[in-house]
N, C-alpha and C positions, 0 to 999 in steps of 0.2 A: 373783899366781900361785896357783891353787887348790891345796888340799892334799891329799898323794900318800896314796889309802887302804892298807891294808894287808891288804884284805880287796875281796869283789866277790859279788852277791847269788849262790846256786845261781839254774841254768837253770830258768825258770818261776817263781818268785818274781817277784813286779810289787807291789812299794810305792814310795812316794814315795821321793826320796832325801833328803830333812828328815825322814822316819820312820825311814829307814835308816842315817840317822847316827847318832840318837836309841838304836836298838835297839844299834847295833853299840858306841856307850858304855856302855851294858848287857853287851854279850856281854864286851866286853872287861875289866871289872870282875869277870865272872863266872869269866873263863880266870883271871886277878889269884888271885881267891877256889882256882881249883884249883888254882895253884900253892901256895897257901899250905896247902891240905889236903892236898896230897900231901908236902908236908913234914914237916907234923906228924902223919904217918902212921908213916914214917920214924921218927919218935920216940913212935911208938905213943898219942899221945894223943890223936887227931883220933876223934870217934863216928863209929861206922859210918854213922848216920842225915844224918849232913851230907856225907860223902864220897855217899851216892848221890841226896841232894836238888845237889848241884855237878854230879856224873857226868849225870843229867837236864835240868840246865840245860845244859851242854854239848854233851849231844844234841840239845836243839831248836835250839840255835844252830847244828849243824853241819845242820839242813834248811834254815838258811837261808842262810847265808853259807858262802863258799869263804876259805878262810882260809890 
């Protein structure tokens, strides 16, 4: 039985689905990584500088996948 995604490429997006598996264990890693910065924001310790290098990673994922 193939495995249920949890995600689905945006409209007009055309890669492989072996590169979009690939990318999307990246994105999902990266959403991982903002949870963990918006926590330790919450506790004021998180540098600005990694909250909007996460925040930028999050935006290119969100041109590509529907989450």
């Amino acid at each position: 039985m193939p495995e249920k995604k949890n995600w689905q490429l945006q409209p007009g997006v055309n890669i492989s689905p072996e590169l979009a598996d690939e990318v999307a264990r990246v994105a999902c890693a990266l959403k991982s990584l903002s949870a963990y910065t918006t926590f330790a924001m919450e506790r004021e310790d998180c540098p600005e500088d990694l909250q909007k290098i996460v925040q930028e990673g999050l935006d290119a994922m969100a041109r590509i996948f529907v989450w």
